[in-house]
C-alpha positions, 0 to 999 in steps of 0.5 A: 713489097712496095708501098705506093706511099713511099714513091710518086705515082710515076715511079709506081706506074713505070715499074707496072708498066715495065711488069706489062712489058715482061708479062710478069704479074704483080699482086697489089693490095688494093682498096675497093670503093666502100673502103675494104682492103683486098690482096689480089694477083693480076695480070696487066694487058693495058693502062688507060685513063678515065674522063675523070683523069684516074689512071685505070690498070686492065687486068686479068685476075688470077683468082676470078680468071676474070678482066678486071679494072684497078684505080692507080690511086687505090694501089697500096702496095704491090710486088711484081712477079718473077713468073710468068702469065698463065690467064688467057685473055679472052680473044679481040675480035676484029672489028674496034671495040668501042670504047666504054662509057665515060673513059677517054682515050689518048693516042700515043705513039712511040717506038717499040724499043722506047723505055717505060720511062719515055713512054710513061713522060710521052702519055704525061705529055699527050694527057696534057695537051 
């Protein structure tokens, strides 16, 4: 298990996204909004940031079956998985989806063999400008 207190938030969300990338689940201990701790195992299919500037984990959660969003910042400690996914997603329709109220997006573009690293320093970069 790792503490989130113990590694910069960059080291945290390269290694989420390296769990994305091999489509192993991680279980986190996370802290709702009223303050409770909850330990739950999920399934990343996307990471974005909100308008506030939070970086916000897309997942399955095991438990529910249900889509479910994660604040970063509220990850006390996660363990990533060896296994694999086992949660269906609900299917993407065709059209765009729009996008929720009050998330901002940022588009990046890197190359399919780009390591989290990169891709983690390209969305730092994109944010920033």
């Amino acid at each position: 298990m790792r503490h989130t207190n113990r590694e910069t938030s960059t080291t945290t969300l390269t290694r989420l996204i390296k769990a994305l990338d091999a489509k192993h689940p991680v279980t986190i201990t996370y802290v709702k909004a009223d303050g409770t701790t909850t330990v739950r195992t999920i399934e990343l299919y996307d990471v974005v940031v909100s308008a506030a500037g939070d970086i916000l984990l897309k997942a399955m959660d095991r438990e529910t079956g249900e889509s479910r969003s994660f604040r970063l910042d509220r990850i006390e400690s996660y363990s990533v998985h060896r296994s694999a996914y086992v949660v269906a997603r609900p299917a993407a329709d065709d059209k765009p989806a729009r996008p929720a109220r009050g998330l901002a997006t940022v588009t990046v573009l890197y190359p399919v063999d780009c390591p989290a690293v990169a891709r983690v320093q390209l969305l730092a970069d994109a944010l920033a400008a």
